[in-house]
N, C-alpha and C positions, 0 to 999 in steps of 0.2 A: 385556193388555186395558186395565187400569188408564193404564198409561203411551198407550195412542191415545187415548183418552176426555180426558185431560190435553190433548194436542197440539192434538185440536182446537177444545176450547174455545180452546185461546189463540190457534187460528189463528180465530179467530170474533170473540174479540177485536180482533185486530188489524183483522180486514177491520170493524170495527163501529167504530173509530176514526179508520181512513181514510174512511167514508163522514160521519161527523160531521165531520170536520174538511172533506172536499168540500161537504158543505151548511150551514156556516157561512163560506164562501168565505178559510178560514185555508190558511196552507201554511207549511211549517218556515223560511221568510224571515222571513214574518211575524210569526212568534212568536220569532224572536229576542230578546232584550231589547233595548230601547234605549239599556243602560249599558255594551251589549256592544257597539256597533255607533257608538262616540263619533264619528266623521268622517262619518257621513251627511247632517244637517242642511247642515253645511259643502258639500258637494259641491253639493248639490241646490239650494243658494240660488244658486253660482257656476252651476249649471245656467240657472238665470234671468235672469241678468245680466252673463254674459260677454260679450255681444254687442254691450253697452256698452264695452267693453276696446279692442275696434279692432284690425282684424287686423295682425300685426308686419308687415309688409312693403307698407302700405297707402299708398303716397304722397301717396295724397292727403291726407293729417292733417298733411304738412310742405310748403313747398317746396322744391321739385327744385332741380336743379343746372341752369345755361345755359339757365334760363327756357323751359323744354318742357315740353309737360305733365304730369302726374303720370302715374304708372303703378298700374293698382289692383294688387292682391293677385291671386294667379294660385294654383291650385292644384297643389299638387306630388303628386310619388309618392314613399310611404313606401319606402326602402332598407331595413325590415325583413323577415325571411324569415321570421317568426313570424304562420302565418296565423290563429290564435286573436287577436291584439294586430291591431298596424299591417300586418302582411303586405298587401301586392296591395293596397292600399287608395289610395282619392286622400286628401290634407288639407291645411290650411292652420290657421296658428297665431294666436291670441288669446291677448297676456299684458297681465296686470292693468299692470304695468309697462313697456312696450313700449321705452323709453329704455334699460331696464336690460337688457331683454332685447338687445337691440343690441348693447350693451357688454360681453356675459359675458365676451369673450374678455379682458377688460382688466381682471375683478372678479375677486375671490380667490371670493367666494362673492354667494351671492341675500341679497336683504334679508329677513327672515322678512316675513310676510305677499304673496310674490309669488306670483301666480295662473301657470300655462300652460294653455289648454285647446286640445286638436286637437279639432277636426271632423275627422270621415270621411266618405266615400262611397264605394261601389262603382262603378267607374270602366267606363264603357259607351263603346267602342268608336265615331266619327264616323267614319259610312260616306258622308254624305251634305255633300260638301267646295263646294257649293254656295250653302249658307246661312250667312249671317253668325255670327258669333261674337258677342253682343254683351254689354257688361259690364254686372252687375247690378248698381244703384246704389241705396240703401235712402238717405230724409234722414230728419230725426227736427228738428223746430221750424225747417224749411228750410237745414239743415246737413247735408253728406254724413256719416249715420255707418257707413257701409259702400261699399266701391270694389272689387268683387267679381269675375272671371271666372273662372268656374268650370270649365278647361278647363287639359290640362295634354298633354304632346307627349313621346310614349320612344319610340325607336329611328325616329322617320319616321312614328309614327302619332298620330294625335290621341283623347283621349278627353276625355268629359264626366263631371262629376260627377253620378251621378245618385243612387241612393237613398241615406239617409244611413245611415251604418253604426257610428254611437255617438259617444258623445263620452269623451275619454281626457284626465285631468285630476291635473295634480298643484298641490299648494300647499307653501305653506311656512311652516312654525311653529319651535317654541325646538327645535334641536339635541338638546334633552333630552327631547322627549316620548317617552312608551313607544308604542310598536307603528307607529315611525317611522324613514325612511331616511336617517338623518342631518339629521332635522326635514323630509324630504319627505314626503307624503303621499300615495300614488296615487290614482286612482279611476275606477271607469268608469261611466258615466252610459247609461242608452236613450237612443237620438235623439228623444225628444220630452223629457229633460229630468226626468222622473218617478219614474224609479225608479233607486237605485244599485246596480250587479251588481255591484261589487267594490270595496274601500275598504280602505288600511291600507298596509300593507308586503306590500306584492305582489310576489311573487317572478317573476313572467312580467314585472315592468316592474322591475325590481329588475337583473334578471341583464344587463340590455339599459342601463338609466342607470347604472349602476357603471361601466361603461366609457366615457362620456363626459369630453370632454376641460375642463368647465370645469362643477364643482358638480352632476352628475347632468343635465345639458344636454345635448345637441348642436352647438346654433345652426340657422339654415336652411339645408336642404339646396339643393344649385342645381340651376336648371332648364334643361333645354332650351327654344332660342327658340322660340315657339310658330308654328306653321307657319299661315301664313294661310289662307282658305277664297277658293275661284274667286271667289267673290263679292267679296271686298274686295281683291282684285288687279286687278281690273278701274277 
């Protein structure tokens, strides 16, 4: 008797601490510490200001070759099979260093302080091969800082980038910090920027950049040529 009388204060307890913690609008995120949680700050600022970075494949930031126009940035498909991560997803890449990034193949390693961040999107199906494709071009003090088309072509079909589905962020610091990938640092960001769901030595981005061929990188994947819409074959 003793021992239920026990059980259910503590279950009264507990339900009497979830309810405080509900109406102080806390949750076990939030109450992490912040001495625990050192690469947040970092992510969330590069949340803010990647955008400034300039997508790696963006031509229009250089000039082309044989004087033709530049080519924006195209959206690619992730070659990950991990649908928690990159899986099924559209993206295109923003590095703080876009020169260097270029060059991995030719660099023993990244210079600490280089930024990568992918955007994502959930990639929605053009059923409708009528309407133009057209490129979204952002200026900023009447300079293009963005050369965007957010459309990407597998197997003969065309999709759009439509909702966006986070942002996936690594950086790079001293080779020696603790709860680091060789001075990577991963991080996943909400698509508005706001809040970080994961930071550190990330084993789901971990098991996947160990097997790249140059410092935890890739480089760009390549794309199929983008399949024109009735409209602009006309």
């Amino acid at each position: 008797m003793f021992r239920a009388i026990k059980a259910y204060a503590l279950l009264l307890m507990a339900v009497g601490f979830t309810i405080l913690a509900i109406a102080t609008g806390r949750s076990a995120d939030q109450e992490t510490p912040k001495a625990d949680r050192p690469f947040d700050d970092r992510l969330l600022e590069i949340a803010k200001t990647y955008k400034d970075y300039g997508r790696v494949d963006d031509e229009a930031r250089w000039a082309p070759a044989f004087c033709r126009m530049p080519n924006p940035a195209v959206a690619r498909f992730s070659e990950s099979r991990d649908d928690v991560t990159h899986g099924r997803k559209l993206y295109s890449l923003l590095a703080k260093d876009r020169n260097a990034y270029l060059a991995v193949a030719r660099e023993k390693a990244s210079a600490v302080g280089q930024v990568i961040v992918k955007e994502s999107w959930v990639p929605e199906e053009v059923t409708d091969l009528t309407s133009p494709r057209e490129v979204a071009v952002d200026r900023k003090d009447k300079v293009i800082s963005d050369h965007f088309l957010p459309y990407a072509t597998k197997d003969g079909k065309t999709y759009r980038a439509s909702k966006p589905a986070g942002l996936y962020i690594m950086y790079k610091v001293d080779p020696n910090t603790p709860h680091t990938d060789e001075g990577w640092v991963y991080g996943t960001v909400t698509p508005d920027g706001k809040k970080v769901t994961a930071a550190g030595k990330l084993e789901s981005c971990m098991k996947c950049h160990q097997e790249a061929p140059y410092d935890r990188i890739f480089g760009l994947a390549s794309v199929e040529k983008p399949a024109k819409s009735k409209a602009q074959e006309k």
